[in-house]
C-alpha positions in Angstrom: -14.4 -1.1 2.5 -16.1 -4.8 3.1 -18.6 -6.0 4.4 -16.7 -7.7 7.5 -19.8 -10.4 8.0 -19.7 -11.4 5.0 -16.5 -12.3 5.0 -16.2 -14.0 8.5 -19.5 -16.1 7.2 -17.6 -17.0 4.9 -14.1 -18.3 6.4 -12.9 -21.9 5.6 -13.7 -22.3 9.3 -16.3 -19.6 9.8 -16.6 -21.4 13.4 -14.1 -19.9 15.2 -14.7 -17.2 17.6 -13.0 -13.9 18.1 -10.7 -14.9 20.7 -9.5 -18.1 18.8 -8.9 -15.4 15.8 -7.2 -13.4 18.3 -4.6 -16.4 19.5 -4.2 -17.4 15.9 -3.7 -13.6 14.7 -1.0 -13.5 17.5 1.0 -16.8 16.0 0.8 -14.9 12.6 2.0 -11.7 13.8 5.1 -13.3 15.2 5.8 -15.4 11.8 5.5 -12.3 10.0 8.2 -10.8 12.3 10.5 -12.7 14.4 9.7 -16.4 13.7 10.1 -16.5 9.7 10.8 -19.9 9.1 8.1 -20.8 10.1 6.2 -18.5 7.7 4.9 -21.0 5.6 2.7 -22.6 7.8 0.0 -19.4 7.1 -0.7 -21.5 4.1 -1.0 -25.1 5.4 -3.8 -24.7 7.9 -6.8 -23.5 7.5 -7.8 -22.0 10.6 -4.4 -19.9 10.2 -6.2 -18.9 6.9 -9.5 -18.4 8.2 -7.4 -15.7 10.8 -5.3 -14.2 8.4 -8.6 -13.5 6.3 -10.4 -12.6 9.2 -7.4 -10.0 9.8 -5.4 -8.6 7.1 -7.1 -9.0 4.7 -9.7 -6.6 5.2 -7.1 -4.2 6.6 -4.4 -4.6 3.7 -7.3 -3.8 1.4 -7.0 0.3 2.4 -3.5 0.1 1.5 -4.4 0.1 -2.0 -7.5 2.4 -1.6 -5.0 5.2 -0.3 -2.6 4.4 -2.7 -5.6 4.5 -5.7 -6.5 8.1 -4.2 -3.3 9.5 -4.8 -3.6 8.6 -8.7 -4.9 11.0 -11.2 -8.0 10.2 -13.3 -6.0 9.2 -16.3 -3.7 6.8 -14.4 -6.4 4.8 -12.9 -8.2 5.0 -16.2 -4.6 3.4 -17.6 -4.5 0.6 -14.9 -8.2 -0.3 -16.2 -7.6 -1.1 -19.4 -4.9 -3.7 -18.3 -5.4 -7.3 -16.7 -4.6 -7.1 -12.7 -2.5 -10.1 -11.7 -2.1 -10.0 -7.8 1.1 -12.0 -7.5 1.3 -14.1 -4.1 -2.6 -12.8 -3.5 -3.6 -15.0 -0.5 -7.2 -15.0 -0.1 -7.7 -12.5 -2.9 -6.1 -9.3 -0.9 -5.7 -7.1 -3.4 -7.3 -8.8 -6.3 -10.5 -8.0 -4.5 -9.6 -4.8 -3.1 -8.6 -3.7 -7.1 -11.9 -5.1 -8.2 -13.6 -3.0 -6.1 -12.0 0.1 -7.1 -11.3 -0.5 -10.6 -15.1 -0.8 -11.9 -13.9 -0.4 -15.3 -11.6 -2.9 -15.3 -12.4 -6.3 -17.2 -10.0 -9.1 -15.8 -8.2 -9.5 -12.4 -6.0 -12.7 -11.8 -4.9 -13.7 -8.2 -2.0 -15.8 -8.5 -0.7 -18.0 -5.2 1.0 -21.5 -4.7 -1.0 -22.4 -1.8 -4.0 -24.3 -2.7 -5.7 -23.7 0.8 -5.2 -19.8 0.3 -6.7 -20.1 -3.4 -9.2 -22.2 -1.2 -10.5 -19.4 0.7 -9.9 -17.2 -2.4 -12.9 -18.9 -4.0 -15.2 -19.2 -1.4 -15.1 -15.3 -0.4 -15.9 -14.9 -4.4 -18.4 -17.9 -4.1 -20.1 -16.9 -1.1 -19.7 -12.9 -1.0 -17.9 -11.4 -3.5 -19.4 -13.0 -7.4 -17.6 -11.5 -9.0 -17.1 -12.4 -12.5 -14.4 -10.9 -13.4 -11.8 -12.4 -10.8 -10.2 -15.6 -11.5 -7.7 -17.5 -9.5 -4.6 -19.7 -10.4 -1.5 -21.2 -8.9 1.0 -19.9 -11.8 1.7 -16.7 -13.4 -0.3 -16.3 -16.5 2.1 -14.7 -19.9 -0.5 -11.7 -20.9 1.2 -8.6 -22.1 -1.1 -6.2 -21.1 -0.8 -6.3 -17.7 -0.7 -4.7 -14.1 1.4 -6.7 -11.6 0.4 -6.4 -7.8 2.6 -7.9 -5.1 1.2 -7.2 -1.5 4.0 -8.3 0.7 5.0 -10.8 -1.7 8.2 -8.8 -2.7 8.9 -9.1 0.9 9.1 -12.9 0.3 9.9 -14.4 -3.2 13.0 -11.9 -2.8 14.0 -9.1 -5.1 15.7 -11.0 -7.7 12.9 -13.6 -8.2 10.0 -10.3 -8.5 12.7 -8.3 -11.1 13.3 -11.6 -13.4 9.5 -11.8 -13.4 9.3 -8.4 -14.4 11.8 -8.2 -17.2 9.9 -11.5 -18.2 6.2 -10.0 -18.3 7.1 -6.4 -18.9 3.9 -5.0 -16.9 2.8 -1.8 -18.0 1.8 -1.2 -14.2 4.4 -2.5 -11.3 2.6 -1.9 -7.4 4.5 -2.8 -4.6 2.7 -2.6 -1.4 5.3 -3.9 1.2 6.2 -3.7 5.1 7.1 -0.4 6.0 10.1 -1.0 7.4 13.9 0.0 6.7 15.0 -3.0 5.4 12.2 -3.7 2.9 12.9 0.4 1.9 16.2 -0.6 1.3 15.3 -3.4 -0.7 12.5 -1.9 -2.6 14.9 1.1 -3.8 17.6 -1.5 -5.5 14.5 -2.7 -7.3 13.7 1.4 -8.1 17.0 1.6 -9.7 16.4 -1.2 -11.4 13.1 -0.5 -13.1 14.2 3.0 -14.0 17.0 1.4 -15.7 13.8 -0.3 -17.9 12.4 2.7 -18.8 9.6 2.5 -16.2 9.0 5.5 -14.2 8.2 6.5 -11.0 3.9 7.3 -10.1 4.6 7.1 -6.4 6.1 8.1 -4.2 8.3 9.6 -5.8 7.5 13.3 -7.1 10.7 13.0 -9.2 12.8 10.3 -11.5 15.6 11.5 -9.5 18.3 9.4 -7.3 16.3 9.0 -4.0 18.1 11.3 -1.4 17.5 8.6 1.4 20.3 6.5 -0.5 22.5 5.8 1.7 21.3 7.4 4.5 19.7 5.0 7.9 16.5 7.0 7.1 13.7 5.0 5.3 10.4 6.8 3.1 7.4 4.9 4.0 3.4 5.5 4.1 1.4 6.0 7.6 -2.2 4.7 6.5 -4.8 5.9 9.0 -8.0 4.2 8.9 -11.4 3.8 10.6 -12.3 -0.2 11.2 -15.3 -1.9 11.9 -16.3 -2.6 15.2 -15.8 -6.0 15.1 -12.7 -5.9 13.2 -11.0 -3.4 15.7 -12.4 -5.5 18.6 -10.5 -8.2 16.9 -7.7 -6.0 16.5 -8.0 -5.3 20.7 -7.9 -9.2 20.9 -4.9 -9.8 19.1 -3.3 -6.9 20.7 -2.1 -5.2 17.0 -2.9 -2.1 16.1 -4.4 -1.5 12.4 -6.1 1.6 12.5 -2.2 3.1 12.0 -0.8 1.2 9.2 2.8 1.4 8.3 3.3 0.4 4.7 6.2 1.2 1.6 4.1 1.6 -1.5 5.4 2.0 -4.8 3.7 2.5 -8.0 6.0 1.7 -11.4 4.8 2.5 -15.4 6.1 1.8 -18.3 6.6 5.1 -20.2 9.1 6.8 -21.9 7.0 10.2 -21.4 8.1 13.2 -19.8 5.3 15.0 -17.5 6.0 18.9 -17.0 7.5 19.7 -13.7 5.8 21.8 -11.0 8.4 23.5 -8.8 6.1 24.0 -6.1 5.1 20.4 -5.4 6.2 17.6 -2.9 4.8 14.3 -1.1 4.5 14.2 2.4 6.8 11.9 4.1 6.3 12.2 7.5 4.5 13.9 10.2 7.4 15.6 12.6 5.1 16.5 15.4 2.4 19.4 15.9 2.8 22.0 17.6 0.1 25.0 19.4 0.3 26.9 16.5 1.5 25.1 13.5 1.9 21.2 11.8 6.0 20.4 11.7 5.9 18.4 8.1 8.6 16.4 6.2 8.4 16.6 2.8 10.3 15.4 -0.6 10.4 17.4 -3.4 9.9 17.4 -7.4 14.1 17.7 -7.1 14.4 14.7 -5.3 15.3 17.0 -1.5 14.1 16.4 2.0 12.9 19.6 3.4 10.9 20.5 6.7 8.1 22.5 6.9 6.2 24.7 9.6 2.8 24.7 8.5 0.9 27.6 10.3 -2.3 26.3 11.2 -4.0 29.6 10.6 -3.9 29.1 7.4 -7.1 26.5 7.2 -10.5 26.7 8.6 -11.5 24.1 11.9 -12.7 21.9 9.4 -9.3 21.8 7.7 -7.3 21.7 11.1 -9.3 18.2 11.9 -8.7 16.6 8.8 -5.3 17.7 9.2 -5.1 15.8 12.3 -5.9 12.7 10.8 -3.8 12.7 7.6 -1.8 9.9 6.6 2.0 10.6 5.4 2.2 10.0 1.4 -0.3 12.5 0.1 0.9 14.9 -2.4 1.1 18.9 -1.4 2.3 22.6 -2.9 3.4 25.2 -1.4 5.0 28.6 -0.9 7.7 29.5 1.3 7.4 32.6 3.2 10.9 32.8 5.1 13.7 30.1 6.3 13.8 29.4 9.9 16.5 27.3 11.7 17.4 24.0 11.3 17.0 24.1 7.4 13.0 24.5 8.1 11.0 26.8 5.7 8.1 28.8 6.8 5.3 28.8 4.3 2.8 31.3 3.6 0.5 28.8 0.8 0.0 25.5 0.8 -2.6 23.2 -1.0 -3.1 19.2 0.3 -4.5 16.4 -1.1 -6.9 14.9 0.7 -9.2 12.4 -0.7 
């Protein structure tokens, strides 16, 4: 999605090597998991920066290209004609990454309170990027027409901090882009039930405005992005011994509507891949009613070309069907099915 030398040329230290990216990847990894207090020294060092840019991200960046490709037309025409504040942005994450897929679009804001991360935010833009139409500050900026970003920052300024800033800035456009773990699926539906409480409705995942069937369940929804990385990136990737060309993630896309779109029976999001077996794909789906249902996808229904895209798919992308009989274990048989594939 980047050019990945551009951006290591420009790293507040664009000196260090792969494996001292590697080592300080590692550190990261384990603050972001099992050593969380001490979290905020990401944003205090800049060679922690440098690896974290190095790192994530050009790899968060496909989060929101999948989630983009799962828009329609007029939605991503919607987003453009708001101002993009990417709250908590780090080195410009997602501000970038929006830039870059929002052409259209005429102001992006990344927002952070570390000055070293706004730092490296700047000389990415000074040195790569130049783009004019991406600014940077350390406070949230009060403009009513406005899409609100938060890429793992949900995850860290806490539910009740992101919905007061919400109900504060009343965003036409809400994406979360979040670990895609239990807990943070937990956490990201109270803030669901909140917004819909706000007249804000459910983009994505979501095919319907429905309670989410997962509830109260120890079963979490969450995205599988599958990517392709540069060379030197997944070399990197080898180093630090962390996989990104799978990348778990729970994204959620929020607007501000009080419209009702028609409902089509037929369709559902893909929630997870089961397995695949000789002759078919075992698939998980939600549907427009707000149900879990499995799926056996006979493979001889696609062309070789198909079957390996197939393959590859990422759970999230929208589908419709028809059922040809029940089998067991609540699993339906279908005889039509169109994917989404970008």
């Amino acid at each position: 999605m980047f050019d990945y030398d551009a951006i290591l040329n420009s790293l507040l230290n664009p000196k260090l090597n792969k494996q001292q990216l590697g080592k300080l990847v590692q550190i990261q990894s384990q603050q972001f998991t099992s050593e969380r207090k001490n979290l905020k020294e990401n944003y205090s060092n800049e060679d922690l920066i440098s690896a974290y840019t190095a790192f994530y991200f050009p790899t968060n960046a496909y989060k929101l290209d999948f989630l983009f490709s799962q828009l329609s037309e007029e939605s991503l025409s919607a987003i453009s004609e708001t101002t993009i504040i990417d709250i908590g942005c780090g080195p410009g994450t997602y501000t970038y990454a929006a830039a870059n897929l929002l052409p259209n679009a005429k102001e992006f804001i990344g927002v952070d309170e570390s000055e070293l991360m706004l730092k490296q935010a700047k000389k990415l833009n000074d040195e790569y990027f130049k783009e004019d139409r991406v600014f940077f500050k350390n406070r949230v900026p009060q403009i009513e027409n406005s899409t609100l970003i938060f890429g793992n920052s949900l995850n860290e300024m806490g539910m009740k901090a992101a919905f007061k800033l919400i109900k504060n800035l009343k965003p036409k456009f809400i994406i979360c882009i979040e670990p895609g773990t239990k807990e943070v699926f937990k956490e990201v539906l109270e803030l669901r039930r909140k917004l819909l409480n706000l007249e804000y409705k459910v983009n994505y995942p979501c095919m319907g405005q429905g309670r989410c069937p997962l509830q109260e369940t120890d079963d979490w929804c969450h995205q599988s992005i599958k990517v392709s990385l540069d060379y030197e990136l997944e070399s990197l990737s080898q180093v630090a011994k962390l996989d990104r060309k799978v990348m778990p993630a729970t994204i959620h896309l929020y607007r501000l509507s009080d419209e009702n779109k028609p409902v089509v029976e037929n369709e559902a999001r893909l929630i997870r891949l089961k397995r695949i077996v000789k002759h078919a794909y075992l698939w998980e789906v939600c549907t427009i009613e707000n149900k879990i249902v499995s799926l056996e996808v006979p493979k001889k229904l696609f062309k070789k070309k198909m079957l390996k895209q197939l393959d590859a798919i990422s759970s999230g992308i929208k589908l419709s069907y028809t059922i040809d009989k029940e089998l067991e274990n609540s699993t339906f048989r279908v005889k039509e099915i169109e994917v989404e594939i970008d």
